[in-house]
C-alpha positions as CSV (number, residue, x, y, z in Angstrom):
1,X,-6.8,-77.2,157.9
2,X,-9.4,-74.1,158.7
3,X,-12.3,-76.8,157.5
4,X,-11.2,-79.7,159.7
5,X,-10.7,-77.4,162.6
6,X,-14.6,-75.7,161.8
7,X,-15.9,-79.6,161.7
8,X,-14.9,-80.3,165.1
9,X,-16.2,-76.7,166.5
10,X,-19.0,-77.8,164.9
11,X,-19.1,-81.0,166.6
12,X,-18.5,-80.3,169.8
13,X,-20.7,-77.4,169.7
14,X,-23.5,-79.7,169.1
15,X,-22.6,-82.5,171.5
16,X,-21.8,-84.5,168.7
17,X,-18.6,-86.6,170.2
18,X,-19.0,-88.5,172.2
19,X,-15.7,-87.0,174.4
20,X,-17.5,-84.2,175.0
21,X,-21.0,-85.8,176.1
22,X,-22.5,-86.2,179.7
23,X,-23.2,-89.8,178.9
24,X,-21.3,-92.6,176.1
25,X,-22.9,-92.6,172.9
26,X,-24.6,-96.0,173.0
27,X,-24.6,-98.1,169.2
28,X,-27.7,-100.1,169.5
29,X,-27.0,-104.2,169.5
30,X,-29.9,-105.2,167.4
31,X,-32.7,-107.5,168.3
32,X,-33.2,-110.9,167.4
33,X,-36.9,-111.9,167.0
34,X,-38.8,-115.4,167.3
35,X,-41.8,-116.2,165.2
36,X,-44.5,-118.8,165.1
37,X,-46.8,-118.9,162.4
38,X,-50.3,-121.0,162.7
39,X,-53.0,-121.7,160.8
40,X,-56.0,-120.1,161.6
41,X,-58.7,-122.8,161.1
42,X,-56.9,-125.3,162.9
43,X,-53.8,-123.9,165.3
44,X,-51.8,-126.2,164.0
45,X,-47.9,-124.6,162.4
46,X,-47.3,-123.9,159.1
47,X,-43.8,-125.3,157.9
48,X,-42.3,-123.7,155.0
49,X,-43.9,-119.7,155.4
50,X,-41.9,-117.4,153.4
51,X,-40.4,-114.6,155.8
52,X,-40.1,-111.3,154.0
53,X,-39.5,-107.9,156.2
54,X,-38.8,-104.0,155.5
55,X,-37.9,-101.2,157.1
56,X,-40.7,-98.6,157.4
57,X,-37.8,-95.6,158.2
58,X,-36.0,-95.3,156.2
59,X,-39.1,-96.7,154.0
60,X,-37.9,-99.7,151.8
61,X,-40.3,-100.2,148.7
62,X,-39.2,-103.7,148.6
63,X,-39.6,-106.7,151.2
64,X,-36.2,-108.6,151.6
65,X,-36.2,-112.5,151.8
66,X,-35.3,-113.6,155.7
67,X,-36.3,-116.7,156.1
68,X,-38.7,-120.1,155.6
69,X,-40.8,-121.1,158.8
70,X,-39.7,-125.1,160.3
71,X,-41.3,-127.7,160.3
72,X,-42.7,-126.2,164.0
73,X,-43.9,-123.2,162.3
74,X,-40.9,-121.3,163.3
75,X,-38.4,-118.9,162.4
76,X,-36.0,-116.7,164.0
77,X,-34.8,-113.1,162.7
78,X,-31.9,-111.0,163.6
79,X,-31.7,-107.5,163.1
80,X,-28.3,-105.8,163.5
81,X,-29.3,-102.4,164.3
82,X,-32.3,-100.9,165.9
83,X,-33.6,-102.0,169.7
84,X,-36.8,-103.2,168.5
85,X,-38.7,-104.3,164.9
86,X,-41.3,-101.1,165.8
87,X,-40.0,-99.7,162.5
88,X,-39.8,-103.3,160.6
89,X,-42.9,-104.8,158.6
90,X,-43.3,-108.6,158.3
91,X,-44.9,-110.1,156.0
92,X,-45.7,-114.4,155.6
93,X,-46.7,-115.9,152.2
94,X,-47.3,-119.4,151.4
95,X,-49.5,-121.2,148.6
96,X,-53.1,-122.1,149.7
97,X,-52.7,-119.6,151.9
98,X,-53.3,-115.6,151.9
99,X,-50.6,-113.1,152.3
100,X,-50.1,-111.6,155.9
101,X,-48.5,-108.0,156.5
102,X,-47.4,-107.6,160.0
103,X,-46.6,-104.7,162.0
104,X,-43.1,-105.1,164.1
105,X,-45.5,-103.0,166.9
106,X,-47.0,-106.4,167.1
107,X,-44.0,-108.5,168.4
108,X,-44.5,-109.1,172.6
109,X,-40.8,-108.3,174.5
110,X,-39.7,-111.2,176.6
111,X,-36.3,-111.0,178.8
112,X,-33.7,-111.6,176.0
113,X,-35.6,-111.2,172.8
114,X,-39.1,-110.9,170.8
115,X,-41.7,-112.6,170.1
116,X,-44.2,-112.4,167.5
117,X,-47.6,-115.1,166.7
118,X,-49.7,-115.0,163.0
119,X,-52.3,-116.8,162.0
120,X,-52.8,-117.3,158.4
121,X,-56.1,-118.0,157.0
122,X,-56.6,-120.1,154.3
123,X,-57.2,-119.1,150.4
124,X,-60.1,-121.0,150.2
125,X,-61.5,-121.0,153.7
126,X,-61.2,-124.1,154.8
């Protein structure tokens, strides 16, 4: 009983619940991001990119499989925590193609979501 009793003095000595804060403790929505990917000879989309992403904090050693561009070059990713990818990495991978690590810091904000444009270059340059 002492314990719980210290947690809470604890807690509301630091501001931790929310009761006891001058403003609501706001749980972030997530973000959803939109991505095009291009080739960078010709302009023209890239169907079938592999979508991998991390998260740079905590850092993740691995990428995680998100997603395969559309036949428009396209793919969309949704991310349940976290206001924005700034602390996400992308990276696009595709044979003929060379492998593309992206910064999140990249995507543009529009109204309702973001929006993020890479050009891959091919393998063999042309």
């Amino acid at each position: 009983m002492k314990i719980q009793i210290l947690y809470v003095s604890m807690a509301v000595g630091l501001g931790l619940l929310s009761a006891c804060a001058d403003e609501p403790v706001r749980r972030s929505e997530g973000y959803v991001l939109f991505g095009t990917l291009k080739d960078g000879a010709s302009g023209e989309p890239i169907a079938g990119v592999r979508v991998l992403n991390k998260d740079l904090v905590p850092l993740d050693t691995v990428f995680y499989d998100i997603s395969d561009t559309d036949e428009n070059g396209e793919f969309r990713f949704q991310k349940g925590f976290n206001d924005s990818p700034k602390y996400d990495l992308f990276r696009f991978e595709k044979i003929g193609y060379l492998a593309k690590e992206v910064p999140g810091t990249a995507a543009v904000r529009s109204e309702s979501h973001w929006r993020l444009v890479v050009s891959l270059d091919r393998e063999n340059g042309f």
